[in-house]
Each structure stands twice: as C-alpha cells, then as structure tokens.
C-alpha positions in Angstrom: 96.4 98.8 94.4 94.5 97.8 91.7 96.4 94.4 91.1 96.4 94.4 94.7 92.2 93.8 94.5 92.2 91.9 91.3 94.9 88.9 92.9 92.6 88.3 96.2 89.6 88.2 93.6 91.4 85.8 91.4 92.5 83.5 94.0 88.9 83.3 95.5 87.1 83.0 92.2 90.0 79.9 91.1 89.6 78.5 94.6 93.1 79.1 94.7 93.4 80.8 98.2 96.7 79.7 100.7 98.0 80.6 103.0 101.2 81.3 101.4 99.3 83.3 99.1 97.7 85.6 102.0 101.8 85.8 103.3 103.0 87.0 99.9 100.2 89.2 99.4 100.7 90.8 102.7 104.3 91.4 102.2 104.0 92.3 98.8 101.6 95.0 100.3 104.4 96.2 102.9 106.8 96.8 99.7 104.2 98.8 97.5 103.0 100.9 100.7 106.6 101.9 101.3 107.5 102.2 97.5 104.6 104.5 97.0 105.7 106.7 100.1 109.3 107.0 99.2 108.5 108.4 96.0 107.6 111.5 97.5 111.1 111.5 99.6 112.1 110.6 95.8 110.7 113.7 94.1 111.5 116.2 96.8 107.7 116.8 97.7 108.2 115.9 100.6 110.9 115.7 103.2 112.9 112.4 104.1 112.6 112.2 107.8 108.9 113.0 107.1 108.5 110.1 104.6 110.8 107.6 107.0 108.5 108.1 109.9 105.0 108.0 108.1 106.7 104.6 106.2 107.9 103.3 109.9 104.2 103.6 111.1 102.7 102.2 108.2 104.6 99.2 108.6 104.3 99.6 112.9 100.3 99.5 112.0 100.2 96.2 110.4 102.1 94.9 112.3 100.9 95.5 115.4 97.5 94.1 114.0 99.4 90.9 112.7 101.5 90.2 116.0 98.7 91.4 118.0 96.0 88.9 116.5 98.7 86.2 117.5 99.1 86.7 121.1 95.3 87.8 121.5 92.6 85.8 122.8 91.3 84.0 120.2 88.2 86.0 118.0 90.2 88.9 119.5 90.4 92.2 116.6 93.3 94.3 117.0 91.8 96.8 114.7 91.7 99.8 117.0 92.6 103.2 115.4 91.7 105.9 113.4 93.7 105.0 109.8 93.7 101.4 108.2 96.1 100.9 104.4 93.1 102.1 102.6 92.5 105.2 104.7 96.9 105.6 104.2 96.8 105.2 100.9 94.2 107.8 99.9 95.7 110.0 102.1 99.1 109.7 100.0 97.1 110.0 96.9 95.5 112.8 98.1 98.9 114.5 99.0 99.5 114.1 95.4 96.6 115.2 94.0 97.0 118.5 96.5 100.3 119.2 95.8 99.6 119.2 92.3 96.9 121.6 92.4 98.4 123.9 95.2 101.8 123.6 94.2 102.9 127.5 95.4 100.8 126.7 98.5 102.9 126.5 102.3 102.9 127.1 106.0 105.5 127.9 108.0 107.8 126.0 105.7 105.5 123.2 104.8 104.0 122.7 101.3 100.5 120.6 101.2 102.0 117.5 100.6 103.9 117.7 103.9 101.1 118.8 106.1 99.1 116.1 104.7 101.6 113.8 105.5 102.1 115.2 109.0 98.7 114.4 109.1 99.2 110.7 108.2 102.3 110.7 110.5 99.8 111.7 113.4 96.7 109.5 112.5 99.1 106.1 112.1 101.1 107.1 115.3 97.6 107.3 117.0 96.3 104.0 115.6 99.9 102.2 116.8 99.2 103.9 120.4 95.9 102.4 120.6 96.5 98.3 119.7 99.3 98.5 121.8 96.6 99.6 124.3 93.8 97.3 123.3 96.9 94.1 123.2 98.0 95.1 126.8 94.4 95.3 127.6 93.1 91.9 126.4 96.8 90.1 127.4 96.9 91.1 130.9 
C-alpha cells in the first residue's frame, strides 16, 4: 500500500501521469487487494468461502464504481456506500492485528478474524447494493 501511494506521488511530482499508468495502477490494486485477502484463506485464519466472497465484493465495488462512472451522466459519482479500498484494507489489517492479539477468542465457531471479515463481507455487499441503486437511479 505503501508503494501503492509513493507511485501516484511519483508520477505527479515527474509529470509523468497516463492514462495507462492510472490502468496499471488500478489493476495492480485489484491483484494486491486480492493477494492480501487470500492470505488469510492461506494461513487458515480464516475460512475460504469467507475470503472468496469478501475478495468477489472487493473487486464487485470497484467495479461497479468504474463501469458505473462510464454509463453515468457525466460529473456523475458512483461512490455510494459505506466501505471504499482504504476502509477494506484497514479492516483486513485489523483482522490481523485482532487475531493476533485474541488468538483463543471465538463465537459460535468464529475466531476474530472471521467475524471481522463477516463484517467486511456485509459492509462491501452493502456498498455494491447501493451503486447499483444510485446507476439505475441516474440511468433511467
């Protein structure tokens, strides 16, 4: 993530911003969002089917935004929702973080880092639902 800041800086401060470049950097994002998720599947902190679906909506998010913005009045934000990559990633780091700290902790048959994913799973399915909403809305 950190690279992730220092390239857009970079590219601004060399006056070397494309539009290629904003592509790559996107899709690069995509990759490192669903690299960083997997891990957990990886580890065993978290379940599979957990990490598929909260890596499915991470990806729905953007790009509902992205295909969204193109079919959208122009000017038009499809930014609706309660979780955005930034919001997605702490959460992941946070699931970390918890599970590292409360490792013994559960509920039900959940450790932290699975509820806190759940929680992700929820907020992202949330944020898809509502710019589908606000792009049938501003289409119609």
């Amino acid at each position: 993530m950190l690279l992730d800041l220092l390239d857009g800086v970079y590219a601004s401060a060399t006056n070397r911003v494309t539009s290629y470049g904003a592509f790559l950097d996107s899709t690069l994002d995509r990759l490192a969002d669903a690299i960083f998720i997997a891990a957990f599947g990886a580890a065993g902190l978290v379940r599979w089917p957990i990490v598929i679906g909260v890596i499915i909506f991470s990806f729905l998010i953007s790009y509902s935004r992205s295909r969204g913005e193109t079919i959208a009045p122009k000017g038009e934000a499809i930014s609706q929702g309660p979780i955005e990559r930034a919001e997605r990633l702490g959460l992941v780091f946070l699931a970390l973080i918890s599970q590292i700290a409360f490792p013994q902790f559960s509920f039900q048959t959940l450790n932290i880092a699975e509820i806190i994913f759940l929680i992700l799973f929820l907020l992202s399915a949330i944020t898809v639902i509502r710019r589908m909403k606000k792009v049938y809305d501003v289409t119609k």
